[in-house]
C-alpha positions as CSV (number, residue, x, y, z in Angstrom):
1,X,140.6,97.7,142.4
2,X,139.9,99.1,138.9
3,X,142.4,101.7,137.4
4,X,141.5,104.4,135.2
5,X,143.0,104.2,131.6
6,X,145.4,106.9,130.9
7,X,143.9,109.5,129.0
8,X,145.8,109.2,125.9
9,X,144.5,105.0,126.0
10,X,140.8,106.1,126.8
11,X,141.1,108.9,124.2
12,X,141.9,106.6,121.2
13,X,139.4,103.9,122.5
14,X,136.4,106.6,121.9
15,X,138.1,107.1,118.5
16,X,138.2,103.8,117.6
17,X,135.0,102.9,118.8
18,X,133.4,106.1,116.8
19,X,135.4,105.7,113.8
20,X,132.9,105.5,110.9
21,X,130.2,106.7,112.9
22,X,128.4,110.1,111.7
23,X,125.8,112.7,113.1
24,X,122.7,111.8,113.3
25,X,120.1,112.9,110.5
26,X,116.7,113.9,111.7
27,X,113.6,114.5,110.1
28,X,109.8,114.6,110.5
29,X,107.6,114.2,107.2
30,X,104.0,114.6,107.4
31,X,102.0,113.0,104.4
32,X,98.3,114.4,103.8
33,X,96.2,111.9,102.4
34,X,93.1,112.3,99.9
35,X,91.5,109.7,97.6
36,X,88.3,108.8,96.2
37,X,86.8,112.7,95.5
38,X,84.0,112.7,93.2
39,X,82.1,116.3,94.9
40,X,83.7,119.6,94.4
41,X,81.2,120.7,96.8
42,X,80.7,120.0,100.4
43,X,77.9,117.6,101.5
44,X,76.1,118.6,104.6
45,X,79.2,120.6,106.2
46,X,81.5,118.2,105.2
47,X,83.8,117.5,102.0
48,X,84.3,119.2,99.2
49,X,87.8,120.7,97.4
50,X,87.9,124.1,98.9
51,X,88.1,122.8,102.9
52,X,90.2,119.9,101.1
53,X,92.5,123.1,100.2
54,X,92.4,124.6,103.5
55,X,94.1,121.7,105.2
56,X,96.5,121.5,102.7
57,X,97.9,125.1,102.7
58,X,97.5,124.9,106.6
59,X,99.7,121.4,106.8
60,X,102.5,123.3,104.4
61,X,102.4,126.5,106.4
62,X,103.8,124.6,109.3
63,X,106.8,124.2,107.2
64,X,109.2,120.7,106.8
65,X,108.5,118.2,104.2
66,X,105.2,118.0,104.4
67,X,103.6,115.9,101.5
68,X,99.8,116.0,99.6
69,X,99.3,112.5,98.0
70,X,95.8,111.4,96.3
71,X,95.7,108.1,95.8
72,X,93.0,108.0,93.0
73,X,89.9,108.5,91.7
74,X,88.4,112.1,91.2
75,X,87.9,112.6,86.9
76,X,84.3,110.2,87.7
77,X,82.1,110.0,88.0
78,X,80.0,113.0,89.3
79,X,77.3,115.1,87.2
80,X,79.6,118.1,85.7
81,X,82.4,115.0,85.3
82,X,79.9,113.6,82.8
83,X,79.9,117.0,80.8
84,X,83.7,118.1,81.1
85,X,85.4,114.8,81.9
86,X,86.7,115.4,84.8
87,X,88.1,119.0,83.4
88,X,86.9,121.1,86.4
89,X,88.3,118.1,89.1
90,X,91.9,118.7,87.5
91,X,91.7,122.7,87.7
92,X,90.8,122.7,91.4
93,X,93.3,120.4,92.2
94,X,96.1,122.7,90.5
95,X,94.9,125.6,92.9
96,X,96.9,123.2,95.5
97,X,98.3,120.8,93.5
98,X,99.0,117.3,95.1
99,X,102.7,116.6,95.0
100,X,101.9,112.7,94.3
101,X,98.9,112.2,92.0
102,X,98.4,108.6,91.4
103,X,95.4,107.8,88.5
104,X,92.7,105.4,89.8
105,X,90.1,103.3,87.6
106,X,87.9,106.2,87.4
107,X,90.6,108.4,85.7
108,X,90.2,105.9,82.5
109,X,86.2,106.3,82.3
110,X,86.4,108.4,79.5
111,X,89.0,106.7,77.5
112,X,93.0,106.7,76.9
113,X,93.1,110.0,75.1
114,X,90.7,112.0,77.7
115,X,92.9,110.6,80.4
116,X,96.3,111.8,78.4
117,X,94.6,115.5,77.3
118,X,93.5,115.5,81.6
119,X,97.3,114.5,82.5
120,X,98.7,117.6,80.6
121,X,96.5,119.8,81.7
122,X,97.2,119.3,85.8
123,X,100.4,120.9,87.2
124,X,101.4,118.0,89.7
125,X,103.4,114.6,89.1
126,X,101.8,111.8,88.3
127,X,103.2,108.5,89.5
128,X,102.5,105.2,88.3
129,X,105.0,102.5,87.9
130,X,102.9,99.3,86.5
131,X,101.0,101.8,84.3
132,X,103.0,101.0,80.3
133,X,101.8,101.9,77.2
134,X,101.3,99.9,74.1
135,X,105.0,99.6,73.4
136,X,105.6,98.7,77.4
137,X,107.1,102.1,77.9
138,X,106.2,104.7,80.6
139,X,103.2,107.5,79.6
140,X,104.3,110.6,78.9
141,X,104.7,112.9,82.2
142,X,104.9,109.9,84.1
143,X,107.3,108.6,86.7
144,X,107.6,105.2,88.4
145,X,108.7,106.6,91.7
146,X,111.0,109.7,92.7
147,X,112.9,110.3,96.2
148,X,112.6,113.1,98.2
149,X,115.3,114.7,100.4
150,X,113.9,115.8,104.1
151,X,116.8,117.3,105.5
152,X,119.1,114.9,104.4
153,X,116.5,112.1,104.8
154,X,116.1,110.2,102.1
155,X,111.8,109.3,101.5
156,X,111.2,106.9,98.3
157,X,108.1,106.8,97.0
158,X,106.3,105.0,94.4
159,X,103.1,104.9,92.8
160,X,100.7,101.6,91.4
161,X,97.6,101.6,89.8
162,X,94.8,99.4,90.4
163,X,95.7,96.2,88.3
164,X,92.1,95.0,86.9
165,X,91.4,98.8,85.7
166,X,91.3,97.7,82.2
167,X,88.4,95.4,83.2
168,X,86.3,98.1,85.0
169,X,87.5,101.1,82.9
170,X,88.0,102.6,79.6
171,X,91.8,101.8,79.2
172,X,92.3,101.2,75.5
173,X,95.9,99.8,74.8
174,X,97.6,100.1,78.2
175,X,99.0,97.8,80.2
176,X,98.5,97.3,83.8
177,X,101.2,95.4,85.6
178,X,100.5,93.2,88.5
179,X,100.6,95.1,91.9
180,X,102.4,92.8,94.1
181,X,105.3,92.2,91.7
182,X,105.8,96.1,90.8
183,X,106.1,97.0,94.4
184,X,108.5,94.6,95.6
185,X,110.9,95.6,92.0
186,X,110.5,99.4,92.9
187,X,111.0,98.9,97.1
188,X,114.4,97.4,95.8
189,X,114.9,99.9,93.5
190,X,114.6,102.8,96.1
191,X,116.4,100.7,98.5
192,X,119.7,100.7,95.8
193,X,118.9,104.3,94.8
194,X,119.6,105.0,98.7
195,X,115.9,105.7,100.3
196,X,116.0,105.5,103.8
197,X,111.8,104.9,104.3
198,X,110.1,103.0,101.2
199,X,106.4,104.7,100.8
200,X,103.6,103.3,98.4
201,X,101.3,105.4,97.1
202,X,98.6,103.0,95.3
203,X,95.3,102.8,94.3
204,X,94.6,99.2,95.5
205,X,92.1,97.0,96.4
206,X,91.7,95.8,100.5
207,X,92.9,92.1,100.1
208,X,96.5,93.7,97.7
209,X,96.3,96.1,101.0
210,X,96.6,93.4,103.5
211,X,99.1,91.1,101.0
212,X,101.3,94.3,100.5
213,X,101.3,94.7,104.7
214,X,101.8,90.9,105.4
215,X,104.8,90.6,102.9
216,X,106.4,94.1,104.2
217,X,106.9,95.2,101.2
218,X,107.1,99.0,102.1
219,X,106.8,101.0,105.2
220,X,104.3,102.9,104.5
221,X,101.1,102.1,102.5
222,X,99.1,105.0,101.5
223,X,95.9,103.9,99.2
224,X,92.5,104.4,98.2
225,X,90.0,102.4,96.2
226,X,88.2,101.4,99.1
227,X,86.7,104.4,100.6
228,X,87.2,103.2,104.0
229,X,88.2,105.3,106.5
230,X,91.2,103.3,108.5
231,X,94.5,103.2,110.0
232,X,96.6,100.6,110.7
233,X,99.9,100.4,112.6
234,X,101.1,97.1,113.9
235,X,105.0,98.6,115.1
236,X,107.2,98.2,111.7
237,X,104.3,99.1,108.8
238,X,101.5,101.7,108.3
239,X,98.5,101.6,106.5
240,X,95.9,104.2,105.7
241,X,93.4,105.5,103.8
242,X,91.1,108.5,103.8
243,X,87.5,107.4,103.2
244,X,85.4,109.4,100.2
245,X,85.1,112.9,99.1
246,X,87.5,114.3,101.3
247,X,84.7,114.5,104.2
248,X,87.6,113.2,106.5
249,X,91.3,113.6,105.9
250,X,94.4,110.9,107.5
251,X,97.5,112.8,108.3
252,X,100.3,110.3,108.7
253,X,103.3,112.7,110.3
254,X,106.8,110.3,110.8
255,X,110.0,111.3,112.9
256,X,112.9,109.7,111.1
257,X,115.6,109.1,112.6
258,X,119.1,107.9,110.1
259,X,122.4,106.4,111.6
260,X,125.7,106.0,109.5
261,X,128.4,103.5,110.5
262,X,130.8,102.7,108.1
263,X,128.7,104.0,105.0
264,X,126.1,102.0,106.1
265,X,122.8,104.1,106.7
266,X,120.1,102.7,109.3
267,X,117.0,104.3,109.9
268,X,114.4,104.4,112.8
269,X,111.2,105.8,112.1
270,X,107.6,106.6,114.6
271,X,104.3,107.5,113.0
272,X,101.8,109.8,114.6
273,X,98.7,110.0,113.3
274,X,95.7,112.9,113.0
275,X,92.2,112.5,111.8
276,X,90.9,115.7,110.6
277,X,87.0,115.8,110.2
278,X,86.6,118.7,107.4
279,X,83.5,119.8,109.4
280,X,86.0,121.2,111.5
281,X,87.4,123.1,108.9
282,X,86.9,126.7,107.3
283,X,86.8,126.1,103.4
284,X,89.4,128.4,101.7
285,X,87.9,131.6,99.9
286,X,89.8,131.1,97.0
287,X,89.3,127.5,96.1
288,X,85.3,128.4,97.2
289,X,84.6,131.0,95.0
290,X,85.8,128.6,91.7
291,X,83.8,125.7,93.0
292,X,80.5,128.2,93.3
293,X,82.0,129.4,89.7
294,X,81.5,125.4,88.6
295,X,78.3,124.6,90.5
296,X,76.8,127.6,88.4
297,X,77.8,126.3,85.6
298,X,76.4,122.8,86.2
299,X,72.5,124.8,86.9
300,X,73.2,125.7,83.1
301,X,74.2,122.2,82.0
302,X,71.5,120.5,84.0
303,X,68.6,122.8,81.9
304,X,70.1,121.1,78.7
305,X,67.7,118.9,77.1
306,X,68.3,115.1,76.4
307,X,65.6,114.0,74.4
308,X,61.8,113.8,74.4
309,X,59.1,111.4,75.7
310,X,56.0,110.1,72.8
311,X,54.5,108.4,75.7
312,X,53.3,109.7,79.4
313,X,56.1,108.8,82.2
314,X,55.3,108.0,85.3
315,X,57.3,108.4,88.4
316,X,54.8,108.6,91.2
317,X,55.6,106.8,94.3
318,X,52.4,105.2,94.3
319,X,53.5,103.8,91.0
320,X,57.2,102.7,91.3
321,X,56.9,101.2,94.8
322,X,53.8,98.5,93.9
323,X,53.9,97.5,90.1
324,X,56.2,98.0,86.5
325,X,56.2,101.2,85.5
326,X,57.8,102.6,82.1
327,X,60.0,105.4,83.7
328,X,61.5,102.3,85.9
329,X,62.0,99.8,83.0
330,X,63.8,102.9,81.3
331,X,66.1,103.4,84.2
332,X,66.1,99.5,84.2
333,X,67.3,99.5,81.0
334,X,69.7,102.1,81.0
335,X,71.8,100.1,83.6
336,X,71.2,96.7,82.0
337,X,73.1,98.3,79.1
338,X,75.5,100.1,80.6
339,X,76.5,97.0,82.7
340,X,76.3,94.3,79.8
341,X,74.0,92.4,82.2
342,X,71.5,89.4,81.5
343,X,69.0,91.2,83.9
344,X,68.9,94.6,86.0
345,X,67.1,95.6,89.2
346,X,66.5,98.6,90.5
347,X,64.6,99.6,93.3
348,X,61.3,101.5,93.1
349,X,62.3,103.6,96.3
350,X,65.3,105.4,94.0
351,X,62.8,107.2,91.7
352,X,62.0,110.1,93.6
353,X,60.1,112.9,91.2
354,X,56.7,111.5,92.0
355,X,55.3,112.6,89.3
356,X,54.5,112.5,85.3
357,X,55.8,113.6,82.1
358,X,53.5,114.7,79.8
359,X,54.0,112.4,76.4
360,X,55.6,114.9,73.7
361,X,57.7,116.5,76.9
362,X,61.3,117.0,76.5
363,X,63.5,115.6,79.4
364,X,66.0,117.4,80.9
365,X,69.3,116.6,82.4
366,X,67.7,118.3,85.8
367,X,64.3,116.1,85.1
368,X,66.5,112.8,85.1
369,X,68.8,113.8,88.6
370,X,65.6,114.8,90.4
371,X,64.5,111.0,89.6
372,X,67.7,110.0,90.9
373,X,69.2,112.0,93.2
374,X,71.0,109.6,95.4
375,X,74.0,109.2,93.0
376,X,74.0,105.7,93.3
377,X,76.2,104.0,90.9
378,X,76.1,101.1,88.5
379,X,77.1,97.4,89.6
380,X,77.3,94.5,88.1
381,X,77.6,91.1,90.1
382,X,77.5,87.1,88.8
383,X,74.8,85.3,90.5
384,X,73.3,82.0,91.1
385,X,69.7,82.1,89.8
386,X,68.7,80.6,93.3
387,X,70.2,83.9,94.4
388,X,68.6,86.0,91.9
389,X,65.2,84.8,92.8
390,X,65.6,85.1,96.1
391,X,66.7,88.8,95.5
392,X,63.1,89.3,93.5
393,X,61.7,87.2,96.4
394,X,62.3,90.2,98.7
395,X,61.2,92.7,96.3
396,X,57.9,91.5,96.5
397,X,58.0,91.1,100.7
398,X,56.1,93.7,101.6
399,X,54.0,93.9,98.8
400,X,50.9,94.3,101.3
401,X,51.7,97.9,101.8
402,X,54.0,100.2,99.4
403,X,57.7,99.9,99.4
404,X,61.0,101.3,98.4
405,X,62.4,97.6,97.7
406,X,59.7,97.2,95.0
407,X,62.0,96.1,91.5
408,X,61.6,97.6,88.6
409,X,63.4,94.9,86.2
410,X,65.1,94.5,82.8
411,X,65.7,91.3,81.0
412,X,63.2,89.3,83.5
413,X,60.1,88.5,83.6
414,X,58.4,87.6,86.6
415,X,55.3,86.3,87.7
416,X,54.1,86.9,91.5
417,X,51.4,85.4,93.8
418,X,50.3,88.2,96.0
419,X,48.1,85.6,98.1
420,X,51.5,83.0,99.5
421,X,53.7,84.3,102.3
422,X,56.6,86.6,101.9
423,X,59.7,84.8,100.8
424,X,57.5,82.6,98.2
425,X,55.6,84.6,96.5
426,X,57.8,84.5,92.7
427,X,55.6,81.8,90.8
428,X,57.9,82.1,87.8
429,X,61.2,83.8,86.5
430,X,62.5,84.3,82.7
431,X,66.0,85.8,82.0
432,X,66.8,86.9,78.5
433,X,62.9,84.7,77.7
434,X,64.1,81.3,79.0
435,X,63.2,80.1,82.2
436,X,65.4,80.8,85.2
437,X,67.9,77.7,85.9
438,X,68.6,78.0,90.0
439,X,72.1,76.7,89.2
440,X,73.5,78.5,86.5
441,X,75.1,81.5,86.6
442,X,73.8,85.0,85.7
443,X,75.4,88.8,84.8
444,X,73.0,91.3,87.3
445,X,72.8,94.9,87.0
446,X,71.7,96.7,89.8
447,X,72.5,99.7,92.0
448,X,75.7,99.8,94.5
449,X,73.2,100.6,97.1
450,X,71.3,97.2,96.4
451,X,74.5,95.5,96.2
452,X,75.5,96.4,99.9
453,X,72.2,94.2,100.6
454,X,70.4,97.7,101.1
455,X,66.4,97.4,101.6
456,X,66.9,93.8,102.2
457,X,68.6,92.8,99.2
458,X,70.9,90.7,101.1
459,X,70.8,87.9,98.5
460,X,72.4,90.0,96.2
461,X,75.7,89.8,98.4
462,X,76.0,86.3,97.6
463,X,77.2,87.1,94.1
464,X,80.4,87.5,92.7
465,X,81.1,91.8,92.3
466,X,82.4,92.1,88.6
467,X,81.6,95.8,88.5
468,X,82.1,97.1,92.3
469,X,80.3,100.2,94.0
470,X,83.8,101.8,93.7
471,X,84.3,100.8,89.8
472,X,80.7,101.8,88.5
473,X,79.2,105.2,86.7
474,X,76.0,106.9,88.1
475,X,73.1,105.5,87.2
476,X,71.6,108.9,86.9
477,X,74.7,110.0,84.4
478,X,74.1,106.6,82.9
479,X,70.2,107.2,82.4
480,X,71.1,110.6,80.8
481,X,73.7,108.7,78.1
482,X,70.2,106.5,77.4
483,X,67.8,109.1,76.5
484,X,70.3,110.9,74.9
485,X,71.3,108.0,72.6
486,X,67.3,107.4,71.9
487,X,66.7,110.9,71.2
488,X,62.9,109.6,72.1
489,X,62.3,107.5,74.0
490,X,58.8,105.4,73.9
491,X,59.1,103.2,77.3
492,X,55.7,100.6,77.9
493,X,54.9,98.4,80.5
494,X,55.3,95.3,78.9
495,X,54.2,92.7,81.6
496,X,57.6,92.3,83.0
497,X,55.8,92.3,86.3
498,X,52.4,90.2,86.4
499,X,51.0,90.4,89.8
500,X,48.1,88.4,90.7
């Protein structure tokens, strides 16, 4: 037979047993997550800053801690970016001003001293922590990581940078610390400074991603870079990103849950997640009327002349998609140049005016983006000539009959054998006026589109990316920046193409 303990016993067993222990702390924390937003405006319904702003203002009207984190990219590249470097993408952002802002590559495209006049001008933190100056000291109006109090929770968050921006961007001086290493100093570092949840914020390629899951590093990974559109939960970490231009938007919302027993603080944490396609959502009026306000003002800067032709241009389909034309060795060249490649292609189904220039025209910043309206960007991947030529080999498979995978070429000169089957009709390649060496390896400029193995330009895939689809500058912005630099330009077909 059990006896009950007398009351006074059982009355100093609870006390013993709860001495130390406090009340639990409880809090929910929703993180909205943007990166990667080069269009102000929406794109067929979807996108665009002002129903970016609605979903902000309509998270933080719920009340709690809810946090707005980009992580990256929106100063470049986009057509009124290449005009007021990235100016207008900083002012809409302070209409509802992220409270983590953490740069990407593209931030740097217009050198050190446009990103540090940008900085100042936006009205939310930046965060950063492997981003150092020349003397290995933080930027001004930067912070490594900062911790946030959700009723009595404590969230620690820190920012990273994209390590190889210096090789991509226009960095100058500064110094880009290794992402693995920075994260696993500043986790400890919250940890000691009393966070209860460890939160990156981080502009970082997909294989850091996985490493910084694998190792555990954090909690919570929040990153761009990518422009994928993914979650990833696996019970202890989380992962997401957002996709591009803000068409969808991840909402990460985490009940925290913190313990103390004898000043030592445990915490249990759940993630739900929400998905919110902007096509869903009404664009605020406010944020609206300023982007109309920009887009007006990018008519007017698009009817600004570049330069002016000496020779006719040609841009007709007919043209572009079967042999060399000037127009497409100029756009050739422009990303040749702009890529420090040995050779560029482009393909012929990019050019879009269909029509010519009259020689002694002047071109037009709207003449140049209704050639290339696709805003594809610049790329630039090493390649085994085998590979190269088996790129060209496609460009000339459907040769029969007119085609958007038609090259136009810089650096290269190719002869082709219209009569022999698809897949060998390239008689002969030059690069740079030697003759193409299958082994070696070769710098190739093309389109992001064409990198992706888009109209069958698979071979290009086999390369080694040096300049990514996510790291490039429009080609259209890039072509503008030629004929600009020209101030005439004089483009011949110079039998970069024989076909016979």
């Amino acid at each position: 037979m059990i006896r009950s303990l007398p009351r006074a016993l059982a009355a100093g067993a609870f006390l013993a047993l709860s001495a130390g222990l406090a009340a639990a702390q409880q809090a929910k924390v929703t993180f909205v997550l943007t990166n990667d937003i080069y269009q102000m405006s929406e794109e067929k319904g979807r996108g665009g800053m002002a129903r970016l702003a609605a979903i902000v203002k309509a998270e933080k009207a719920k009340g709690g801690t809810v946090l707005f984190v980009h992580a990256g990219d929106t100063w470049s590249p986009c057509l009124l970016c290449g005009f007021d470097q990235g100016a207008h993408m900083v002012a809409l952002f302070n209409e509802f001003p992220p409270d983590i802002f953490v740069p990407g590559n593209h931030e740097f495209d217009f050198g050190k001293d446009t990103y540090a006049k940008r900085r100042a001008e936006a009205k939310f933190p930046f965060l950063a922590a492997n981003l150092r100056g020349p003397d290995g000291q933080p930027l001004p109006g930067h912070e490594d990581r900062r911790i946030v109090d959700a009723g009595g929770v404590k969230v620690g968050i820190m920012g990273i940078a994209l390590e190889s921006t210096p090789n991509i961007s226009s960095t100058g001086d500064l110094k880009f610390a290794p992402e693995i290493e920075t994260i696993r100093a500043q986790a400890k570092a919250l940890k000691d400074e009393g966070a209860d949840l460890v939160v990156a914020v981080t502009h970082t390629d997909r294989a850091t991603d996985f490493r910084i899951v694998e190792q555990g590093l954090v909690d919570i990974l929040l990153t761009g870079h990518d422009h994928d559109l993914r979650l990833f939960y696996d019970g202890k970490r989380v992962m997401a990103e957002s996709g591009e231009d803000a068409e969808y938007v991840v909402v990460v919302e985490t009940d925290v849950t913190v313990q103390t027993q004898n000043n030592r603080r445990t915490a249990t944490w759940h993630p739900n997640f929400r998905i919110i396609d902007t096509a869903s959502v009404t664009p605020d009026p406010a944020v609206a009327e300023k982007v109309k306000a920009y887009e007006a003002e990018l008519s007017k800067e698009l009817d600004v002349a570049l330069g002016t032709t000496s020779v006719e241009l040609d841009t007709r389909t007919a043209s572009v998609r079967t042999k060399e034309t000037n127009f497409g060795n100029l756009v050739a060249d422009a990303v040749r140049a702009s890529t420090g490649a040995d050779a560029a292609i482009v393909n012929g189904g990019g050019i879009r005016g269909n029509k010519t220039y009259a020689a002694g025209a002047t071109l037009s910043r709207r003449d140049v983006l209704t050639e290339l309206p696709f805003g594809n960007a610049t790329v630039m991947t090493e390649l085994k000539g085998a590979d190269l030529k088996a790129a060209l080999e496609n460009g000339f498979a459907q040769i029969e009959t007119p085609s958007g995978r038609f090259p136009q070429i810089s650096g290269l000169v190719v002869e082709v054998d219209r009569s022999k089957p698809a897949g060998s009709r390239v008689v002969s390649v030059k690069v740079g006026g030697e003759p193409l060496d299958e082994a070696k390896i070769y710098k190739v400029g093309t389109a992001d589109f064409m990198l992706r193995g888009g109209d069958g330009y698979v071979a290009l895939t086999r390369g080694t990316p040096k300049i990514a689809g996510t790291d490039g500058k429009l080609i259209a912005g890039e072509v503008m920046a030629h004929i600009r630099k020209l101030g005439t330009v004089s483009p011949g077909t110079e039998n970069r193409i024989v076909i016979r």
